[in-house]
C-alpha positions, 0 to 999 in steps of 0.5 A, spaced: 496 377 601 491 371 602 488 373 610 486 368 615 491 364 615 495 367 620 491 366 625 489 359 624 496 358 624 497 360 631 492 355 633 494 350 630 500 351 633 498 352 639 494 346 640 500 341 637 505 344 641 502 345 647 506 352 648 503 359 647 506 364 641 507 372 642 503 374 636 505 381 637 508 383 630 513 389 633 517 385 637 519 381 630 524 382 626 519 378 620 513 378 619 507 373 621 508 368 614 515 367 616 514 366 622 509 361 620 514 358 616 518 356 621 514 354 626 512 348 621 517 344 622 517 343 630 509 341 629 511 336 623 517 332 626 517 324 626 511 321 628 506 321 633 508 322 641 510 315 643 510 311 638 516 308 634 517 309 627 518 302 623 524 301 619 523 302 612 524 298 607 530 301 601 532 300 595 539 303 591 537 307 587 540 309 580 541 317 580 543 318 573 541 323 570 540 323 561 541 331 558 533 332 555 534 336 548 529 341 546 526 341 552 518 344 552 517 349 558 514 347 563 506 347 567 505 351 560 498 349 559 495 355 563 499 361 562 493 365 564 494 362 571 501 360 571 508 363 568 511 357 564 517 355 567 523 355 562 530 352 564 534 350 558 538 345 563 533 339 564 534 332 566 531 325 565 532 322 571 530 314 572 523 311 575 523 313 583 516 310 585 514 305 582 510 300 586 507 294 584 500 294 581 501 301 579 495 304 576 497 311 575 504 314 572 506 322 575 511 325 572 515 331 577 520 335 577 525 338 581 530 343 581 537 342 584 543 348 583 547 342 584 545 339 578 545 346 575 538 345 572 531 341 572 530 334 573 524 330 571 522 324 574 517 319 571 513 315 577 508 309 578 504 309 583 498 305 587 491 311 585 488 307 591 495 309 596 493 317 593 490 322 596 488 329 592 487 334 597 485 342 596 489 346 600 483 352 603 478 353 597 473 358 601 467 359 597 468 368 597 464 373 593 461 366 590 454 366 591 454 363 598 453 369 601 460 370 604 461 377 601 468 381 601 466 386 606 465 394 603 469 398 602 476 397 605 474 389 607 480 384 604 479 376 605 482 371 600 485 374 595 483 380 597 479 382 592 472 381 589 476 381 582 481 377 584 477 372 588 473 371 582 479 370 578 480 364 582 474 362 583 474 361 574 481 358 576 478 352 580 472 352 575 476 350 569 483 347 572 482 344 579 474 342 579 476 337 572 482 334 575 477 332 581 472 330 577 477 325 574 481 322 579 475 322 584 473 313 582 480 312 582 483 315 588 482 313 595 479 319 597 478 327 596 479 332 601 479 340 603 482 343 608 478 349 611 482 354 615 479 354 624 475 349 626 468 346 625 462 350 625 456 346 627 454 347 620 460 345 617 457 339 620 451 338 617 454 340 610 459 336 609 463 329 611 469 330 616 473 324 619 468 324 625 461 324 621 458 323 615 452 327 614 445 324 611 442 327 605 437 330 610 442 334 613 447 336 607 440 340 606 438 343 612 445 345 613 445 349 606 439 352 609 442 354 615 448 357 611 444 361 606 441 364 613 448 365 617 451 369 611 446 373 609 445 375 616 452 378 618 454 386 616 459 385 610 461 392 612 467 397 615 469 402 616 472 406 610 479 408 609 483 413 614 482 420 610 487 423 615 494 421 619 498 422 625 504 424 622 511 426 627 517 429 624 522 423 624 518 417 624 514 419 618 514 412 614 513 409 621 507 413 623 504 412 616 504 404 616 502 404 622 495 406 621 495 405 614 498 399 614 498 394 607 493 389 610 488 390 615 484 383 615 481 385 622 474 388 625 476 395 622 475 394 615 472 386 615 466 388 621 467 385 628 465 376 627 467 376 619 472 371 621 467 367 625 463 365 620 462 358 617 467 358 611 464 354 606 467 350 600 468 354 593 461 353 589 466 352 583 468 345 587 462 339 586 463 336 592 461 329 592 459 326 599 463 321 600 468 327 600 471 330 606 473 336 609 479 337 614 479 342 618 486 346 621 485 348 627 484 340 627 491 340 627 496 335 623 498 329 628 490 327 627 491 328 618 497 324 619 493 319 623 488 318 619 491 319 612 496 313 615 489 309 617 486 309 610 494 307 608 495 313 604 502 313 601 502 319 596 498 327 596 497 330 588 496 337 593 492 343 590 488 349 592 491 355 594 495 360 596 502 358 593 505 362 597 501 361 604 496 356 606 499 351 601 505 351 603 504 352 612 498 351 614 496 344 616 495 340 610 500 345 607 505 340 604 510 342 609 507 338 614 504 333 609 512 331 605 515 330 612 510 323 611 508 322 604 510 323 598 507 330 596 507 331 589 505 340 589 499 340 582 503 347 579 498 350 575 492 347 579 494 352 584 495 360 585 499 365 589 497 370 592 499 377 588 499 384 591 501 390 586 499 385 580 493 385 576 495 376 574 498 370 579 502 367 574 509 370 576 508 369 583 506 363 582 512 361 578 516 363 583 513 360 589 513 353 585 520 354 583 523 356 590 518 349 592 522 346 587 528 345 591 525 340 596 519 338 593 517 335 587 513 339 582 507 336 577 502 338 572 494 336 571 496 333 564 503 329 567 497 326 572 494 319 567 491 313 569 492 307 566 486 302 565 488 297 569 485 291 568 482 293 562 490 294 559 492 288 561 486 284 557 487 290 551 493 289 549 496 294 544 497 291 538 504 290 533 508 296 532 512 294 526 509 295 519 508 289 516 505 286 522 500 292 523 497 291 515 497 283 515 493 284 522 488 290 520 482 286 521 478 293 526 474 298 522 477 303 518 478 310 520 473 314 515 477 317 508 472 324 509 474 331 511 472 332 519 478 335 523 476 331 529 476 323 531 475 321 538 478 316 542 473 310 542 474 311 534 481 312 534 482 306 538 477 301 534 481 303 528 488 302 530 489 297 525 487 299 519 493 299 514 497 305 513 495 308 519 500 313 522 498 316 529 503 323 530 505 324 537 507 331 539 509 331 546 516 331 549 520 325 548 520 324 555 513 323 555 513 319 549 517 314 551 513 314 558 507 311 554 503 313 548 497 311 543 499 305 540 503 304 534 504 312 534 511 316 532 514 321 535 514 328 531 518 333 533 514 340 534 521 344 534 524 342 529 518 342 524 517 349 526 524 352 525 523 350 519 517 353 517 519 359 520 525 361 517 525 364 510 521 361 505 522 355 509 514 353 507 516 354 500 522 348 501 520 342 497 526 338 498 526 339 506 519 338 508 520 331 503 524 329 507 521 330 514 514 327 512 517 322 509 522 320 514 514 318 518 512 314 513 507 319 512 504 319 504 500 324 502 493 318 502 495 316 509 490 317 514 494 321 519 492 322 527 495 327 530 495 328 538 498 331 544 498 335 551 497 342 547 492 344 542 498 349 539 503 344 538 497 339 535 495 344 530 501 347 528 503 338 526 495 338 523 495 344 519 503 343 516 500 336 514 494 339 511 499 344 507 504 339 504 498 335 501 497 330 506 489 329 504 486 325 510 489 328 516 485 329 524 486 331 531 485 327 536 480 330 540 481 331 548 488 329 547 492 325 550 488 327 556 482 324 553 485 317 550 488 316 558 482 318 561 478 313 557 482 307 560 484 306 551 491 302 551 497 305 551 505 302 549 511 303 552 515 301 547 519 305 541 514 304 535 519 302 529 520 307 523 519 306 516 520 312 511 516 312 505 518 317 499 513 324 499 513 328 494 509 335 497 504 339 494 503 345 498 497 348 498 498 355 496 491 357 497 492 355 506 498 360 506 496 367 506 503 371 505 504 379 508 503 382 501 497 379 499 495 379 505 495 387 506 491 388 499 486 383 500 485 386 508 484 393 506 480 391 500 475 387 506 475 381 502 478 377 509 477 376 517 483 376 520 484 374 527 488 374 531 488 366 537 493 369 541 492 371 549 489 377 550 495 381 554 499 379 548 492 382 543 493 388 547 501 389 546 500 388 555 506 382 553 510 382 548 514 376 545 516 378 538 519 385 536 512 388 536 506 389 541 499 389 540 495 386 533 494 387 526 489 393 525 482 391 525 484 384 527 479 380 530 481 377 537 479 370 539 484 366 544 485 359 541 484 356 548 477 359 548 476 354 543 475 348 548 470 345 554 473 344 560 474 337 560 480 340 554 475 337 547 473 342 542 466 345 544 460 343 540 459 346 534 453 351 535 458 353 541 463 355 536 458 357 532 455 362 537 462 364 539 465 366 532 458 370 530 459 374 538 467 375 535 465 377 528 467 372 525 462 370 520 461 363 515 461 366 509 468 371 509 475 368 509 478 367 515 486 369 516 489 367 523 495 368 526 
């Protein structure tokens, strides 16, 4: 249980409602985080004492709901943090916002049991109407010097181990997503648990003050001072109980309860202490830190003033803080369109070692009153620049009387970046595959690209000699126009999926085949054009040669492995390496088997790491340039 944010809850509530509220737990039948859940809609509703809400403008809007077939899982980009969602009942529902001069499309998704399944809903909104807020990232066992104290101390996540664990979540997940929204929204905020310390002040910009170069380092200096001097030690665990004949469950729990975050085991003040933002978050100072016990009639307020109309809420935790406490999004989607980043967030997860199913349960049971996103379904278009680049003709016969840009080079790299890409659109015979859902297809794409299905092409290369089937994969590759001279780009939201299209083409015989590097994600973040209509289809006549040599089959891989001829590794997760997960009839891995996670292949900004990166990484895994590598 993330701790603290019980009593920033009673403050808040306190100083919003003018009232007092008994904390004394034995009187309840619950316990505090309900309580604090069903505070929340007293201290949130209408506006603000005495003033009278204009009437809003509405519109009719269609509520139709088309079945989506095949439909991917959900939030599965980081399935270290979050479970993927997979509810086979989903639906694509029309444009709900869609305001004019939109310059960023969210795709979100509610669930409604009424419906019997999950409803996606794309959306068009104003970047400078929108706020990102990160819900209470504390900088804990980070560096700052606000250290967990030993050696029964619980703060955050409640362990050093899982607190670093969420500090890596913010590194690689959250950080990325400020960093590339921050030009573009009208403002980025933390919401901080208690009031503001004088050195918060000093350190960071709030809605009263913007602090002076001078100051920020004065302030990182007094903080370094205050935290270094406080005794980050309690007392230890109880070795002995008072039991009576009876209450023995009672007894127990009362004096050695599950959570204790108070002086006994945190040492008397530890909650006093000026709490600062993670050191994973670069805080920029135009940046503004929001504090709880501030309360939410001054965030709305202020929110409301700089014309707000839209929330991407991320931070932590799911269950708790991003949730009920002051900017949680119970208060936030009583006045604003609050869409909740699903993996740019954590739950807390007692009794488990991974956040990920109670983070997939906490988003879930949101989803019936909020609407849910993902870091890749959030995309700036480039504005102005879109509309003076516009997308070139989809049908064939136009884009090969036009080809006037640079070609694509007819060499052996596995990679092409998007300002490459994007010069050679036009070159003749160019088939750009796009291995998205259809929905997010036909929201947008890279100009000129056609829709490969991933299921389908991998359906058939799993069933029994299905790589071996000339006849079949004629047809499939044929159908997208695709000869085995065309150069091919091929892109996506996950390196799985684009991989898996990469290297099928590879071994059918497409000789000049790339990967878009950085993705999707990449070519939307670099403001390149996109097209919203369907790309006209013209098949061509393909004959495969299949690159035997690509494929290494089960028998003659036994053979050559126990010879030590090939590396075999193993790019799965790394619970599913060790047999932790299981998803096929057998846990575990091959016996010697390398393991290297393909997801450690990549930088944070989602493109391939350098090339001595990988280098380096491959020699650390054991997997050397000159032996044959098999992976699976």
């Amino acid at each position: 249980m993330r701790v603290g944010r019980w009593q920033d809850v009673l403050l808040q509530a306190r100083k919003e409602l003018f009232m007092c509220i008994s904390t004394n737990s034995r009187r309840l039948p619950w316990g505090p985080g309900v309580l604090a859940m069903a505070i929340v809609p007293c201290v949130v509703n209408g506006h603000a004492w005495g003033e009278s809400a204009a009437e809003p403008e509405q519109r009719s809007y269609e509520n139709r709901m088309t079945p989506i077939d095949h439909p991917q899982p959900l939030l599965a980009d980081h399935p270290e943090f979050v479970q993927p969602v997979i509810e086979r009942r989903r639906f694509e529902a029309p444009v709900l916002i869609d305001e004019k001069g939109a310059d960023m499309r969210v795709r979100a998704w509610r669930f409604s049991y009424n419906a019997r399944g999950i409803i996606e809903v794309p959306n068009r909104i104003r970047a400078d109407r929108t706020a990102v807020i990160m819900v209470h990232p504390w900088g804990i066992d980070d560096g700052h010097g606000w250290n967990t104290p030993q050696p029964a101390g619980v703060a955050d996540f409640c362990t050093v181990e899982k607190n670093h664990l969420a500090a890596r979540h913010t590194r690689e997940i959250v950080n990325p997503l400020l960093q590339r929204l921050r030009d573009r929204v009208a403002l980025v905020m933390y919401s901080m648990r208690a009031g503001e310390h004088p050195v918060h002040k000093k350190l960071y910009r709030s809605i009263r003050y913007r602090p002076s170069e001078a100051e920020r380092a004065e302030g990182a200096k007094e903080l370094r001072e205050i935290l270094s001097r406080f005794e980050y030690r309690g007392q230890p665990l109880p070795e002995r109980l008072a039991i009576s004949r009876g209450s023995e469950f009672r007894d127990y729990f009362r004096q050695f309860p599950g959570l204790d975050a108070g002086p006994r085991y945190n040492n008397e003040g530890f909650w006093d202490l000026p709490v600062p933002v993670c050191s994973e978050v670069d805080v920029h100072p135009e940046d503004i830190v929001y504090y709880d016990h501030d309360g939410y009639p001054a965030l709305r307020e202020y929110l409301k003033k700089r014309q707000i109309h839209h929330i991407l809420l991320t931070g932590y935790a799911t269950d708790m803080c991003f949730c009920s406490t002051t900017a949680g999004y119970k208060n936030l989607s009583q006045d604003f369109n609050v869409f909740l980043v699903g993996d740019a967030t954590l739950a807390t997860f007692p009794a488990n070692q991974s956040p990920r199913y109670a983070t997939n349960a906490h988003l879930s049971f949101a989803s019936l009153d909020q609407f849910i996103t993902q870091c890749s379904w959030i995309r700036l278009d480039p504005g102005a620049q879109r509309a003076a680049r516009r997308a070139p003709s989809t049908r064939p016969d136009d884009r090969v009387a036009a080809a006037q840009n640079a070609e694509l080079p007819e060499d052996t790299s596995i990679l092409i970046t998007a300002d490459r890409l994007a010069h050679g659109l036009n070159q003749p015979g160019l088939r750009i595959l796009d291995t998205r859902t259809h929905a997010e297809y036909s929201d947008a794409h890279i100009p000129g690209a056609l829709r490969v299905d991933v299921n389908d092409w991998k359906a058939l290369a799993t069933t029994d000699r299905g790589l071996h089937d000339a006849n079949a994969w004629s047809a499939k590759v044929g159908h997208l126009g695709v000869t085995r001279d065309s150069p091919v780009v091929v892109y996506g939201d996950r390196l799985s999926d684009t991989a898996r299209i990469w290297w099928l083409l590879k071994y059918v015989g497409v000789q000049h085949v790339a990967i878009l590097n950085g993705g999707w994600q990449c070519w939307v973040q670099e403001n390149q054009p996109v097209q919203e209509t369907i790309t006209e289809n013209a098949a061509t006549s393909f004959e495969p040669e299949f690159q035997l040599d690509r494929l290494a089959e089960i028998a003659g891989l036994k053979q050559t492995f126990r010879a030590g001829t090939v590396q075999v590794v193993d790019a799965r997760s790394a619970d599913e390496f060790t047999g932790e997960e299981v998803r096929g009839e057998r846990g575990g891995h091959i016996p010697g088997a390398a393991h290297l996670e393909w997801k450690e292949l990549l930088a944070a900004d989602g493109r391939f790491k350098t090339r001595d990166e990988l280098r380096a990484l491959f020699r650390e895994r054991g997997i050397l340039p000159d032996e044959t590598a098999v992976c699976y």
